[in-house]
C-alpha positions in Angstrom: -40.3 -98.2 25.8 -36.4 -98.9 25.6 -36.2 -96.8 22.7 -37.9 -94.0 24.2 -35.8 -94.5 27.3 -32.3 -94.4 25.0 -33.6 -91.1 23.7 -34.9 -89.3 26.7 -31.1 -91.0 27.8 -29.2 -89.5 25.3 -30.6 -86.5 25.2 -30.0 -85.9 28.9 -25.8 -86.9 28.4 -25.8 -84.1 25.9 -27.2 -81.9 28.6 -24.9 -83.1 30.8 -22.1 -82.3 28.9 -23.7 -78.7 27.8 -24.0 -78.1 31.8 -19.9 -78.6 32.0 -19.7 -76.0 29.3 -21.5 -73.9 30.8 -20.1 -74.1 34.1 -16.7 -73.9 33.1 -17.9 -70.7 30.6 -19.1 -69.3 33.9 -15.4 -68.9 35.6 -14.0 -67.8 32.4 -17.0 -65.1 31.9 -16.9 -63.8 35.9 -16.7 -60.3 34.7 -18.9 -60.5 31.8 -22.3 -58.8 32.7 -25.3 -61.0 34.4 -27.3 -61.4 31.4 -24.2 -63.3 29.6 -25.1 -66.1 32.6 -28.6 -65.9 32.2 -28.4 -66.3 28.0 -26.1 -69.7 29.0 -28.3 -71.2 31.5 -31.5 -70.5 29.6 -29.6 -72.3 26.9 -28.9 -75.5 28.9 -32.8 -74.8 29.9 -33.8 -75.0 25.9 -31.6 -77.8 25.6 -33.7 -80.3 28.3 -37.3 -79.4 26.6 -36.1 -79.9 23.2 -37.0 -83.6 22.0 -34.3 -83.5 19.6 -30.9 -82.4 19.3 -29.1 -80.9 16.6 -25.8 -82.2 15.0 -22.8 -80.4 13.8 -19.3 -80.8 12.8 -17.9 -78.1 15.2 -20.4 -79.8 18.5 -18.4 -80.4 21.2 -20.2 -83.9 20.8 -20.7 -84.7 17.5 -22.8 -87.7 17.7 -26.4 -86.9 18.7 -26.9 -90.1 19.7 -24.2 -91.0 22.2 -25.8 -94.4 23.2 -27.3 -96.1 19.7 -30.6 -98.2 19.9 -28.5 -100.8 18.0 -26.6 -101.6 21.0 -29.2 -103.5 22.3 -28.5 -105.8 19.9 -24.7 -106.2 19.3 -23.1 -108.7 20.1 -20.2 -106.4 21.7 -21.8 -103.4 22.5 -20.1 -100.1 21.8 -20.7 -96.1 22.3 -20.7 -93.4 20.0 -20.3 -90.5 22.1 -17.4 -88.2 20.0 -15.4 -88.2 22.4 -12.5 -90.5 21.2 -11.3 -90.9 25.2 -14.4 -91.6 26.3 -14.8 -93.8 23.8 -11.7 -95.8 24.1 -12.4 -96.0 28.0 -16.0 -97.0 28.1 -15.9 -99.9 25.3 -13.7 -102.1 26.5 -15.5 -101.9 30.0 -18.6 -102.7 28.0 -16.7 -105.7 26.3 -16.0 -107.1 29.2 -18.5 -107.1 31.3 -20.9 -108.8 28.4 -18.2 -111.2 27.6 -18.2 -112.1 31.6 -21.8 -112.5 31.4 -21.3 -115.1 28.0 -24.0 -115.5 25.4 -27.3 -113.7 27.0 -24.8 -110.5 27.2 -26.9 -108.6 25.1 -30.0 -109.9 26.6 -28.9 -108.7 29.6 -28.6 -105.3 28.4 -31.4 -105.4 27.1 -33.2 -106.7 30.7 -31.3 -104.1 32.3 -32.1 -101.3 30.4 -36.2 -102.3 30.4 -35.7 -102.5 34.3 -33.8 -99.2 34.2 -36.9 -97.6 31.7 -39.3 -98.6 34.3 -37.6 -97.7 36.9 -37.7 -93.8 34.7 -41.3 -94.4 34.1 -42.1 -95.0 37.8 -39.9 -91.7 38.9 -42.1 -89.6 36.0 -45.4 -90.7 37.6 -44.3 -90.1 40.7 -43.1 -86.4 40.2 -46.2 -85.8 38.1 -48.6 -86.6 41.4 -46.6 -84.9 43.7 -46.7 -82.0 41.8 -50.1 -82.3 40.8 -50.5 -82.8 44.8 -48.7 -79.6 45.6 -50.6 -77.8 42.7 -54.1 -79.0 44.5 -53.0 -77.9 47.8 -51.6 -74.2 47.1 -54.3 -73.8 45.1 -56.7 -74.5 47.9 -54.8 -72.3 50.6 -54.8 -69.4 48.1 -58.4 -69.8 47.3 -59.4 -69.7 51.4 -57.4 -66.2 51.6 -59.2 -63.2 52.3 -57.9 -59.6 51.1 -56.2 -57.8 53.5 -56.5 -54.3 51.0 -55.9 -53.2 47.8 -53.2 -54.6 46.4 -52.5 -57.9 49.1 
């Protein structure tokens, strides 16, 4: 389950980070017509259903996988995300804290990211009922309405 959690993980930082693009393609493109806006939002929209994402040399993040399942098992843990000042800024926060922590530093990464996976299990099911909830109960008003005329 921690390796599905990493994934669904990653995959929502390189959203993330599509989402700023987006955002800051939107002030540069205010006189471009609505469509333009639509194309880049559906965009980010592809980008959260797709269970996989696609590498390139010219990505603003080159490394699909920004944190690696092998992290869970370093000794000093380290990202990948690309971005060689985000990089530089999150690994020696990383090194430190599992260093403060001593030996079962990885283990405890490990502990928090299961509690962290549950925690996104949990949040899943939840949504899933309450929208199954709210599909039940629209579904029930709609079906007790009687037809005012033709068309309503």
């Amino acid at each position: 389950m921690n390796a599905l959690f990493l994934q669904v993980l990653n995959l929502s930082l390189a959203a993330g980070w599509m989402v700023l693009a987006v955002l800051l393609l939107r002030v540069l493109l205010k006189k471009a017509p609505k469509w333009v806006r639509g194309v880049l939002w559906g965009l980010v929209a592809l980008r959260l259903v797709l269970p996989f994402s696609l590498e390139s040399r010219w990505s603003l993040l080159p490394s699909g996988e920004t944190i690696p399942r092998e992290m869970l098992h370093m000794p000093t843990p380290e990202i990948q995300g690309g971005v060689t000042v985000v990089n530089q800024t999150v690994d020696p926060a990383l090194a430190q804290t599992v260093s403060a922590v001593g030996e079962g530093g990885s283990g405890l990464l490990r502990n928090v990211t299961s509690v962290a996976s549950v925690i996104w299990l949990v949040g899943v099911a939840a949504m899933l009922i309450y929208a199954l909830v709210s599909y039940l109960r629209v579904r029930r008003t709609v079906q007790e309405g009687v037809p005012l005329g033709e068309a309503v």
